[in-house]
C-alpha positions as CSV (number, residue, x, y, z in Angstrom):
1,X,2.6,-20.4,-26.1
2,X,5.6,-17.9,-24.6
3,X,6.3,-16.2,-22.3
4,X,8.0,-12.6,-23.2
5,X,8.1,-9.4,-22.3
6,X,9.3,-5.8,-23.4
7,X,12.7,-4.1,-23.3
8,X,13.2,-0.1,-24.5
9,X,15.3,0.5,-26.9
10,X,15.2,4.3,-28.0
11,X,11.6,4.8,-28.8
12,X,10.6,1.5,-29.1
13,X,9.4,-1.8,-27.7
14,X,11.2,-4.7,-28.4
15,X,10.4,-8.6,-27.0
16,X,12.5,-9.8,-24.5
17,X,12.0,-12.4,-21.6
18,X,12.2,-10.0,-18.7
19,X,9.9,-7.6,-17.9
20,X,6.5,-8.7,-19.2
21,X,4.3,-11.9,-19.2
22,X,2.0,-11.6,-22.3
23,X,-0.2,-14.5,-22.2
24,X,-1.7,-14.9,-26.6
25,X,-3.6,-16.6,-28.0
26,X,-3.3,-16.2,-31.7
27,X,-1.8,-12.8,-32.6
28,X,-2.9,-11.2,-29.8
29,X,-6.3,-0.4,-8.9
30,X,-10.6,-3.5,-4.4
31,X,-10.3,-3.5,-0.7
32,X,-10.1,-7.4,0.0
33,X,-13.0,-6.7,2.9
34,X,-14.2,-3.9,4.7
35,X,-11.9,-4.2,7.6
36,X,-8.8,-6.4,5.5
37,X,-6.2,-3.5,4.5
38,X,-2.6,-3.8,4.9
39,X,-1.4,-3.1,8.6
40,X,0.7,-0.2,7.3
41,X,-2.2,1.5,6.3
42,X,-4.7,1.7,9.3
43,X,-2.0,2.8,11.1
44,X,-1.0,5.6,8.7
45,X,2.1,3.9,7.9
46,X,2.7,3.4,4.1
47,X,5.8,5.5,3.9
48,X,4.7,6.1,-0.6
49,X,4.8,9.1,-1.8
50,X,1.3,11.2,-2.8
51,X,0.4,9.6,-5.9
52,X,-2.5,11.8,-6.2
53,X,-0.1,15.3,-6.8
54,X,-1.5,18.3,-4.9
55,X,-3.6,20.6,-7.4
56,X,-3.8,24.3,-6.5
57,X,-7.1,25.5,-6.1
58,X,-7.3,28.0,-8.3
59,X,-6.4,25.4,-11.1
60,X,-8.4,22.5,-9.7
61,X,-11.4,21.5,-11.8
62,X,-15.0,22.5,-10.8
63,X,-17.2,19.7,-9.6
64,X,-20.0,19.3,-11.7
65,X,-23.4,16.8,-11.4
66,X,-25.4,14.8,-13.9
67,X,-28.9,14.0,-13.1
68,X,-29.6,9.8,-13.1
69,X,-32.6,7.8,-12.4
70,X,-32.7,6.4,-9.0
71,X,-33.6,2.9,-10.7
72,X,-33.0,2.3,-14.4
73,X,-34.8,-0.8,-14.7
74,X,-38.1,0.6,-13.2
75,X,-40.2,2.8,-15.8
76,X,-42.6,3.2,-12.7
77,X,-40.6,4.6,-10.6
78,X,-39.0,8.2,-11.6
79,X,-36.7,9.3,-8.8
80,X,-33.2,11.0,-9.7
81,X,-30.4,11.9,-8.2
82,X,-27.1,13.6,-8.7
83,X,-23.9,12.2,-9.6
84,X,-20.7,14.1,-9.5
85,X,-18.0,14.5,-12.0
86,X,-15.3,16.0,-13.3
87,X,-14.1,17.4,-16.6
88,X,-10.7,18.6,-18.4
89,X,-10.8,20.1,-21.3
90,X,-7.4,21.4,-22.1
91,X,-5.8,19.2,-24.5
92,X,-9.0,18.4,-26.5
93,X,-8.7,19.8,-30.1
94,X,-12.2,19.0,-31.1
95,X,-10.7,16.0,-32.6
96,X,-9.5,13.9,-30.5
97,X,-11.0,10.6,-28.0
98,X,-12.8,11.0,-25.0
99,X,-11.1,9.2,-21.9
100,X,-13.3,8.4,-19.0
101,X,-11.8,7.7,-15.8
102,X,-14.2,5.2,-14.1
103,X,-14.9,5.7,-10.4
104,X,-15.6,2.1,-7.7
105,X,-15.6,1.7,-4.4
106,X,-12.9,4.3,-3.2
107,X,-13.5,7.6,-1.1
108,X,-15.0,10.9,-2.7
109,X,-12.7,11.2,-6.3
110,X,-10.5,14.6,-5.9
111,X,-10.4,17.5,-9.1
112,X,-7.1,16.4,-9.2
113,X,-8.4,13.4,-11.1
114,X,-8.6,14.7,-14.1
115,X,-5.3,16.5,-13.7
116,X,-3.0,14.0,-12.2
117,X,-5.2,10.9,-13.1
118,X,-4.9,9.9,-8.6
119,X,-4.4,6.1,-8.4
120,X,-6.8,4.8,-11.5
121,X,-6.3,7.3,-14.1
122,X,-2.6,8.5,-14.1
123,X,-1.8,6.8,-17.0
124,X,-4.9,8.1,-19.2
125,X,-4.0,11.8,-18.2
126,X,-0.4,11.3,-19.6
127,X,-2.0,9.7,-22.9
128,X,-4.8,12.8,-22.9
129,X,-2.2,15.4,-23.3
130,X,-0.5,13.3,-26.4
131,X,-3.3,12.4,-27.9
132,X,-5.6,15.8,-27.7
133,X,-8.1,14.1,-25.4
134,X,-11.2,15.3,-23.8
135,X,-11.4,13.5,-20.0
136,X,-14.3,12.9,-17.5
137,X,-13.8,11.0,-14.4
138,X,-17.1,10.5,-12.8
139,X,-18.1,8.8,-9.5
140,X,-20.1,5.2,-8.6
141,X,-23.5,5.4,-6.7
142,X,-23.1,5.2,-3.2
143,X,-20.1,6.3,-3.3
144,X,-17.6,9.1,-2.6
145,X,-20.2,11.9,-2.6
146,X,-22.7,10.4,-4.8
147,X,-25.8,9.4,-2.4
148,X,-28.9,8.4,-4.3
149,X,-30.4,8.2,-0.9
150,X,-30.8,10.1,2.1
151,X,-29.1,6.8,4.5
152,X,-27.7,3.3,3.6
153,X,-29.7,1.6,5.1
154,X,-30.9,-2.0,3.5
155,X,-33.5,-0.9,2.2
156,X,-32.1,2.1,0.8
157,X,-29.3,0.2,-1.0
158,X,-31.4,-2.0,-3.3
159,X,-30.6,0.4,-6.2
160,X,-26.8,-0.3,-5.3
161,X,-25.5,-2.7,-8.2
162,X,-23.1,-2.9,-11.0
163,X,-26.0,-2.8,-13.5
164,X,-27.3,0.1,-12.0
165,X,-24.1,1.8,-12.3
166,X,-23.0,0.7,-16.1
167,X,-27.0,2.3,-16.6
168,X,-25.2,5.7,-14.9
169,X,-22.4,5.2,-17.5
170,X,-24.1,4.6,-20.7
171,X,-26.4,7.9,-19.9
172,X,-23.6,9.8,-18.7
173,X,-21.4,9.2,-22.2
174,X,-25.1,10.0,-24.1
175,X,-25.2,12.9,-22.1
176,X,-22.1,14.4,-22.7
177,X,-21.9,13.9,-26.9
178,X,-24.5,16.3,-26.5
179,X,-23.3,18.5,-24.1
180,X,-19.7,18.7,-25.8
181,X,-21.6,18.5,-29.6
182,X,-19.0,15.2,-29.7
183,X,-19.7,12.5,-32.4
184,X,-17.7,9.2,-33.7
185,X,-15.0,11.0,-34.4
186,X,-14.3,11.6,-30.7
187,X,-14.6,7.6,-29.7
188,X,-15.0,6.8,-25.7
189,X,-12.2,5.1,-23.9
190,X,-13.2,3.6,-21.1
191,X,-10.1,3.4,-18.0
192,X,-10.3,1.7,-14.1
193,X,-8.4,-0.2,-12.0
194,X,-9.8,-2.8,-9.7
195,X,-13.5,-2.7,-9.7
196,X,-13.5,0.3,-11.6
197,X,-11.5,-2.0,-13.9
198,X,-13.9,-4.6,-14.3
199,X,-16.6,-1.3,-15.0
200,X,-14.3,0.0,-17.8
201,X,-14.2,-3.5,-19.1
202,X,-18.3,-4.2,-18.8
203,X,-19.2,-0.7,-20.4
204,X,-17.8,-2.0,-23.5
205,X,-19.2,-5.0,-23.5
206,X,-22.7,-3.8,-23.1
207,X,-22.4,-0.7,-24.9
208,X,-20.2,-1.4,-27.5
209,X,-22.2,1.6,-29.6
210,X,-21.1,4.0,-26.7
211,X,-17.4,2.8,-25.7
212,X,-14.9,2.1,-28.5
213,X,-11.8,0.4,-26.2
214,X,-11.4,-0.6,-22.5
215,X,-8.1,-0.1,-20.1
216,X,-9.0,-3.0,-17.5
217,X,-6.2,-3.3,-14.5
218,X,-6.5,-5.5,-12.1
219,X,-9.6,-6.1,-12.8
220,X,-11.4,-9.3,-11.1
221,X,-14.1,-9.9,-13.8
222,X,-14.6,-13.5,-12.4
223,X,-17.2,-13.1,-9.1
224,X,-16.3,-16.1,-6.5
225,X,-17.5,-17.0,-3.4
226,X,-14.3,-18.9,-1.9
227,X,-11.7,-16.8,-3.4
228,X,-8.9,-19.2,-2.3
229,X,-7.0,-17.6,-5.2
230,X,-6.6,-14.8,-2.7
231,X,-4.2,-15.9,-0.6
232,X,-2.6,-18.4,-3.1
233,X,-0.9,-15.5,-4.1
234,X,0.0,-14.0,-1.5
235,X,1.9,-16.8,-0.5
236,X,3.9,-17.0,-3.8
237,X,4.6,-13.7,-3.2
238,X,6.3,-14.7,0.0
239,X,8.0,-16.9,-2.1
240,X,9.2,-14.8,-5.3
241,X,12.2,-13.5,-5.4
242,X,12.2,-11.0,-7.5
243,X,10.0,-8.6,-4.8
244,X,12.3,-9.8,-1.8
245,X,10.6,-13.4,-1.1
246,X,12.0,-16.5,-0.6
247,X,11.0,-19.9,0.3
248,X,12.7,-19.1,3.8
249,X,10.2,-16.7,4.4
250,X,7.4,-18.6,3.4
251,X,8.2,-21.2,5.1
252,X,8.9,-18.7,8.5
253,X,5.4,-17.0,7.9
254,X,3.6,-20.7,7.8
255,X,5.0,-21.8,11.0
256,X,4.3,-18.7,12.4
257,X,0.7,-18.8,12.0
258,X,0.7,-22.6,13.0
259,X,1.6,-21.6,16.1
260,X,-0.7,-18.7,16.6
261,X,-3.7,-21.3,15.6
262,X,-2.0,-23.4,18.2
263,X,-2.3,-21.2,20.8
264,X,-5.7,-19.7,20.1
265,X,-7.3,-23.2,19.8
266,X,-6.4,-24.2,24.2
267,X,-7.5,-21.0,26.5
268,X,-4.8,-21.3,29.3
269,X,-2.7,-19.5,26.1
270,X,-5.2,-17.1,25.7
271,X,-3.6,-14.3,28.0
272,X,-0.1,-15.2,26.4
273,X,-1.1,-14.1,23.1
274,X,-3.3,-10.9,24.0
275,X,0.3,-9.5,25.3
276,X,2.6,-11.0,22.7
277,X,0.6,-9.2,20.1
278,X,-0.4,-6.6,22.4
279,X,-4.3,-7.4,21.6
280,X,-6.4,-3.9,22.6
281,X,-7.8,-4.2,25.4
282,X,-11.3,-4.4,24.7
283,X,-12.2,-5.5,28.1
284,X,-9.9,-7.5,30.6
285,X,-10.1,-10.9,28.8
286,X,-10.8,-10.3,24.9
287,X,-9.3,-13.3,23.4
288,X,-12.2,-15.1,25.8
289,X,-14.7,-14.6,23.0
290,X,-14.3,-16.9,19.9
291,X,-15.0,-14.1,17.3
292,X,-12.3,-11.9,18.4
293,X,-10.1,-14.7,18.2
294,X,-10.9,-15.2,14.7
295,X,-10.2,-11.6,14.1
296,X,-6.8,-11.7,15.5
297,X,-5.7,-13.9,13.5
298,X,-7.4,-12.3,10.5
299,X,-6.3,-9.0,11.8
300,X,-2.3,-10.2,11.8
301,X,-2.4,-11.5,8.7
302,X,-3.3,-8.3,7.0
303,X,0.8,-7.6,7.7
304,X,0.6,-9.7,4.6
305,X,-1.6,-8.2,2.1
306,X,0.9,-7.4,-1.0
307,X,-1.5,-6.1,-3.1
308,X,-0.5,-2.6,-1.9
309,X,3.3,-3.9,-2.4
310,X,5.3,-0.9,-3.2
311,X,9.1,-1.4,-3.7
312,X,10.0,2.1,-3.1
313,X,8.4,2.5,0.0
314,X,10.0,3.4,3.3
315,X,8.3,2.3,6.4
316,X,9.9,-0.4,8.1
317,X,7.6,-3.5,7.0
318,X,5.4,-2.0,4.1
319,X,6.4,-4.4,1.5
320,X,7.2,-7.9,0.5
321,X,11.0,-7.5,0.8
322,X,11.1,-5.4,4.5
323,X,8.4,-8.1,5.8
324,X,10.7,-11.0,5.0
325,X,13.4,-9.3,6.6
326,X,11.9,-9.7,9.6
327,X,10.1,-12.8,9.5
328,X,13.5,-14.7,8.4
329,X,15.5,-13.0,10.7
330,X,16.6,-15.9,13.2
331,X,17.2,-13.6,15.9
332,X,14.8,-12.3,16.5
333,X,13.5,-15.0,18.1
334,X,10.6,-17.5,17.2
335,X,8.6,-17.3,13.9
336,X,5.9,-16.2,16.4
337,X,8.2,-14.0,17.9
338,X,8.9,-12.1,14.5
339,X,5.2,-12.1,13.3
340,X,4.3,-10.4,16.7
341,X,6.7,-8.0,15.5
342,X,6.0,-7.6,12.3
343,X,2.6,-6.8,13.4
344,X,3.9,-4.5,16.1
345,X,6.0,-2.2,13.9
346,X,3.4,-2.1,11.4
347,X,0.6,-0.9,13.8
348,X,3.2,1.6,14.6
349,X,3.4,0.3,18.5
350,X,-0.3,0.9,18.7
351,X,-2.5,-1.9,20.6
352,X,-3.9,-4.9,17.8
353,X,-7.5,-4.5,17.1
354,X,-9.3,-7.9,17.3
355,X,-12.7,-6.6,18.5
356,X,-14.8,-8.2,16.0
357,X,-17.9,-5.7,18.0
358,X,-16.0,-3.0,16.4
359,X,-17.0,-4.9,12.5
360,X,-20.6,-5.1,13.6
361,X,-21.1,-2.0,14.4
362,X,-19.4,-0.5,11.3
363,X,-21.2,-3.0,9.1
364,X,-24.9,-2.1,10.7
365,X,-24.1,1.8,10.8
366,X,-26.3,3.0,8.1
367,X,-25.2,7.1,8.0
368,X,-23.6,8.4,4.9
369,X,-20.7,10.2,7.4
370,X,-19.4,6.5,9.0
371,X,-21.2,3.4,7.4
372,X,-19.7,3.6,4.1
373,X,-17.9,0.5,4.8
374,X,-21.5,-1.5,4.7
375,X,-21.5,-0.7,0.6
376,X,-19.1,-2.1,-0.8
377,X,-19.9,-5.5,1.4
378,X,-23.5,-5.2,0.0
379,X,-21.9,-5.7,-3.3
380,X,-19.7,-8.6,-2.1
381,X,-22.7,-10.2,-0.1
382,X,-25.2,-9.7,-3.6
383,X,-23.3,-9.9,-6.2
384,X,-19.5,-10.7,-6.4
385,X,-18.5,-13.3,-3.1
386,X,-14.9,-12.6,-3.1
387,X,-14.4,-13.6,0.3
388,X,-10.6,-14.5,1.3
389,X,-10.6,-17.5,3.2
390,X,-7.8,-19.6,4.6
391,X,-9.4,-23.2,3.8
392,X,-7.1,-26.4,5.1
393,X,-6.6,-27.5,1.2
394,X,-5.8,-24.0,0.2
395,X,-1.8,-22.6,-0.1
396,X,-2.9,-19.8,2.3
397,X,-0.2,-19.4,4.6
398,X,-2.3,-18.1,7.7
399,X,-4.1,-19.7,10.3
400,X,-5.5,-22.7,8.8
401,X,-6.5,-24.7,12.1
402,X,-8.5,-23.9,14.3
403,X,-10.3,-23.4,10.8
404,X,-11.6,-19.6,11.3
405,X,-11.6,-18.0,8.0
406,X,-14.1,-19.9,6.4
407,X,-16.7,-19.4,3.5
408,X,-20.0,-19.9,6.6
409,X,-18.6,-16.9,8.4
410,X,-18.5,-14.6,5.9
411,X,-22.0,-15.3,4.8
412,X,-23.3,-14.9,8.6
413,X,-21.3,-11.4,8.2
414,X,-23.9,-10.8,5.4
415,X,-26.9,-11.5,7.4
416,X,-25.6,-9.8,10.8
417,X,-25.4,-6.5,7.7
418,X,-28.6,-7.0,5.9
419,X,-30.9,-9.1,8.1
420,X,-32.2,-12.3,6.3
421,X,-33.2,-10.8,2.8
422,X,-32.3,-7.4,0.5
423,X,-35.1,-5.7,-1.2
424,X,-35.5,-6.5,-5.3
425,X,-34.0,-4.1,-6.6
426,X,-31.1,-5.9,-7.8
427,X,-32.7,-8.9,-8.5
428,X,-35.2,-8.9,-11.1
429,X,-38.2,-8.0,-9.3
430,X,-38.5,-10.8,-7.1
431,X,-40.0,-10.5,-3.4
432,X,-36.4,-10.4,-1.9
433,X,-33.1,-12.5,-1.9
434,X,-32.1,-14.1,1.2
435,X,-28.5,-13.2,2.1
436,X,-27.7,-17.5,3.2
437,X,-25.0,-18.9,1.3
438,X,-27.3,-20.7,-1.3
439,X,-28.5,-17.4,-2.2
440,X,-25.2,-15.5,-2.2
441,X,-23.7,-18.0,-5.0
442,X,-27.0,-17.7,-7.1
443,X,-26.4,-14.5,-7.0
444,X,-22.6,-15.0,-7.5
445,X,-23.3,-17.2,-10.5
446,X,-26.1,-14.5,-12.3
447,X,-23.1,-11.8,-12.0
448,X,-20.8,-14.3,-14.0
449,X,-23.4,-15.0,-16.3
450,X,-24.4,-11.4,-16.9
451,X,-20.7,-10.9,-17.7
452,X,-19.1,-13.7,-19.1
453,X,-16.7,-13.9,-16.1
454,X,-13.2,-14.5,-17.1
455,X,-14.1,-15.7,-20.8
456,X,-16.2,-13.1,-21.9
457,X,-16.9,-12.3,-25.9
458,X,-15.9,-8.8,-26.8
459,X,-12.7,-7.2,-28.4
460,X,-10.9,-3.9,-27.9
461,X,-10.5,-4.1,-23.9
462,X,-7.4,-4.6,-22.6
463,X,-6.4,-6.3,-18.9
464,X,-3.0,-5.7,-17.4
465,X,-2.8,-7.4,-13.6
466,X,0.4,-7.4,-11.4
467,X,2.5,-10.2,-10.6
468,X,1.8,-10.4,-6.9
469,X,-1.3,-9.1,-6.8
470,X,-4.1,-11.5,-5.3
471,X,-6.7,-9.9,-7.2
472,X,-5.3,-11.0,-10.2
473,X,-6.3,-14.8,-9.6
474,X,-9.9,-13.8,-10.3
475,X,-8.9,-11.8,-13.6
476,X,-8.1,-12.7,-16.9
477,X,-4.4,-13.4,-17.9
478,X,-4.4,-15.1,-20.7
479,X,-5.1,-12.9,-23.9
480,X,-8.5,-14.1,-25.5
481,X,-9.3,-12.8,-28.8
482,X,-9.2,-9.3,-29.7
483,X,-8.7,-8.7,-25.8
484,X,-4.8,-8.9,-25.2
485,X,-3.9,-9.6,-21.5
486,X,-0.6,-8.9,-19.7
487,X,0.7,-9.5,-16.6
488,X,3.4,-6.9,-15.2
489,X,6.1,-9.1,-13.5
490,X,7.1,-8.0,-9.7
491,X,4.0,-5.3,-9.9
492,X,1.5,-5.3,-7.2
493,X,-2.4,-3.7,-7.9
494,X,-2.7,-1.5,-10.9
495,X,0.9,0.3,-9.8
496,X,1.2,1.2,-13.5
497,X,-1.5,3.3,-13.2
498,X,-0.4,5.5,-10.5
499,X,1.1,8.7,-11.7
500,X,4.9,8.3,-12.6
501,X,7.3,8.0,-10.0
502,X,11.6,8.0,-10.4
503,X,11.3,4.7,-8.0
504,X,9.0,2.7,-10.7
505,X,10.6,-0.1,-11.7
506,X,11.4,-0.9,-15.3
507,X,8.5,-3.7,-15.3
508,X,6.2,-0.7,-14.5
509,X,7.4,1.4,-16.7
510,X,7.4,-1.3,-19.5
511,X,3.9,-2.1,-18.5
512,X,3.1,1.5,-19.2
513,X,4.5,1.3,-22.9
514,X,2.9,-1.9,-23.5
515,X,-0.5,0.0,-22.5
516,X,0.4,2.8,-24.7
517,X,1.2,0.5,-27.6
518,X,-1.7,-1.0,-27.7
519,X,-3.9,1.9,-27.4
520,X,-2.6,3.8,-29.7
521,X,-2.4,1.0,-32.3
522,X,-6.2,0.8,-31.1
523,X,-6.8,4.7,-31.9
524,X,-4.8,4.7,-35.1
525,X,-6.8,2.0,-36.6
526,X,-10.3,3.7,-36.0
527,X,-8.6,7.0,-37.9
528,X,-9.3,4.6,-40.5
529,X,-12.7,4.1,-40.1
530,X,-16.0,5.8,-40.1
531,X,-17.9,3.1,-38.0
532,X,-17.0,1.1,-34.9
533,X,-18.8,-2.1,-33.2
């Protein structure tokens, strides 16, 4: 089996070894927790350029809504609500495909998103206007400004599920061949990145009638409960060096954490670490309460999270390469030292939050205006795990002793949410499903079940991952039949498809073609034919 990748020459793609990892067999864009985002970016930080492209308002898209059932799987119950989308209609002939731009767990999608294509889609917009087609982007339940219900509270968000929202899907595509008058000559590509990604992916599988091809980036398909994987990679991304990593650094950010667990585990250090790292001061001793200590070690480590790696960016520590930098820079003192400022500059000289208060009370608000960050945990706590520990026999390079990120906490995060039990609407009409660990990897293991995880049977879907992303541990990299899979060497989550940029690298840009290639091959075939499956 080889490795290869794709060079340009002229027009086309040619098979090199440097840009691309295709995985074959035969011929063949997800926060990582509510309150686990890169440093650079709770502090306003990043330093990347608008991705998104600013859209006049005269030329932005109207907003439009399409009436869904509240629960699909409930003939007794006929509730509806509204969910918002968008449409763009200027390059379709009549003739050509229908692109759908798959909304997940992100903020309210902009008009620009069927203009620019934002973060997800800006890859699908440039193939619209060359191949002629018709594009929707349309939001997930629950979120952006798609409320089913009036709050979010627990009760309220037992119609909150992946099934419920590949139900929205498959009605919205039904619904719009008749509004457009489209037909099988106008097939349905499906496009996401992260969880949208594994949506794009799903659709087709279930609705293989509906959705003639998939674009799945970074998509983890493969629900977990200890996603080790996680932070595998994101210590062989300290260590690559084709992003700026070396085993130097590694090795720097290791010791660094060592020490920190040091220090937190005795309490006479206690005060020494609240102003090395400058801890907020939530009352006069805040390190004093064990939870907060396990956030402040969580909380420094998200100085680590490459899956928003961006090589062109220009804050000071924003990126694999800038963060090394530091942390393997021997004067500037201990490995503690550097981490302390690594964590500094990246909080922009703003006090370190470790008030673990702060999580409970976003995790139990249950207004649409600030709890938004409970709904995406539902779905983590009911149906996908994904929780990023730093176990002892793990390569995570954080704080593995005192042991605080562990699977048990994360589970008593879902009952401090949810109480003891969710409603049944996500489960099959049973009584309720207790949110315990026993009943958060049944529910784990129905998800992977439901979807074939990371071997699933289906053809025409594509899944591209980056490199050093740590979602892509959980995806699928190796090409299974009919489903090609690629990994984009040095590329962080779904960068290739952001809208173009002059800083992309060549592996981006090669990741593009390859996309391209295959789609169109895809496209071009089904010209061909007058039925698909």
């Amino acid at each position: 089996m080889g490795v290869h990748g794709f060079q340009r020459e002229g027009n086309f793609l040619v098979w090199a070894t440097a840009s691309i990892i295709w995985f074959g067999i035969g011929c063949a864009a997800l926060e990582p927790h509510p309150f686990r985002r890169p440093l650079w970016l709770n502090s306003r930080l990043g330093g990347t350029a608008d991705v998104g492209g600013g859209v006049s308002e005269p030329d932005a898209p109207e907003v439009q809504w399409f009436p869904q059932p509240l629960d699909h799987f409930n003939a007794k119950t006929n509730a509806t609500w509204q969910q918002r989308y968008f449409v763009n209609s200027s390059f379709f002939d009549g003739t050509g495909p229908v692109f759908l731009c798959v909304g997940g767990e992100g903020p309210a999608l902009k008009p620009a998103v069927v203009v620019t294509g934002e973060v997800h889609c800006g890859l699908m917009m440039t193939m619209a206007a060359e191949r002629n087609a018709l594009v929707f982007a349309v939001e997930h339940r629950y979120y952006g400004e798609s409320n089913p219900t009036a709050d979010l509270s627990t009760s309220n968000l037992q119609w909150l599920s992946s099934r419920q929202a590949l139900e929205d899907l498959s009605l919205f595509i039904d619904g719009m061949n008749a509004k457009h008058n489209l037909s099988e000559q106008n097939p349905w590509v499906s496009w996401g990145g992260s969880y949208p990604g594994m949506l794009a992916a799903w659709v087709r599988y279930k609705y293989p009638h509906l959705v003639y091809a998939a674009i799945s980036s970074s998509a983890p398909v493969r629900a977990v409960a200890n996603y080790k994987g996680y932070n595998d990679v994101v210590g062989k991304s300290l260590h690559a060096k084709d992003v700026g990593g070396s085993k130097d650094c590694l090795e720097s950010v290791r010791a660094a954490f060592a020490e920190l667990g040091l220090l937190l585990a005795t309490s006479y250090n206690w005060r020494d670490v609240e102003t090395q790292f400058n801890v907020c001061a939530i009352d006069s001793k805040p390190l004093d309460d064990a939870q907060n200590r396990k956030k402040l070690a969580e909380t420094a480590s998200m100085a680590f999270i490459f899956q928003e790696n961006d090589q062109s960016c220009n804050s000071p520590v924003c990126n694999v390469a800038k963060v090394c930098t530091v942390m393997t820079d021997s004067s500037a003192g201990t490995p503690l030292d550097r981490l302390a400022a690594v964590a500094s500059t990246a909080m922009g000289g703003q006090c370190l939050d470790a008030d673990y208060s702060a999580d409970v009370r976003s995790l139990t608000d249950t207004t649409l205006k600030h709890g938004k960050a409970r709904v995406w945990f539902y779905q983590t706590c009911t149906e996908f795990g994904f929780y990023q520990t730093c176990d002892p026999d793990s390569q995570c390079p954080f704080t593995s002793a005192p042991w605080v990120s562990t699977l048990g906490s994360y589970y008593d995060q879902c009952q401090v949410a949810f109480g003891p039990k969710v409603p049944a609407g996500n489960t099959g009409g049973e009584t309720g499903v207790e949110t315990g660990g026993k009943a958060i990897e049944a529910a784990i293991n129905r998800t992977n079940v439901h979807y074939g995880a990371d071997r699933p049977a289906g053809s025409r879907i594509m899944f591209i991952n980056g490199e050093i992303d740590p979602w892509r541990a959980a995806s699928i990299t190796r090409s299974l039949p009919n489903q090609p899979a690629v990994i984009v060497k040095g590329a962080s989550h779904h960068q290739w498809t952001h809208p173009p940029k002059p800083t992309d690298t060549d592996e981006v840009i090669d990741g593009r073609l390859a996309i391209k290639k295959q789609l169109n091959t895809w496209l071009d075939d089904r010209e061909q034919a007058v039925f698909y499956i």
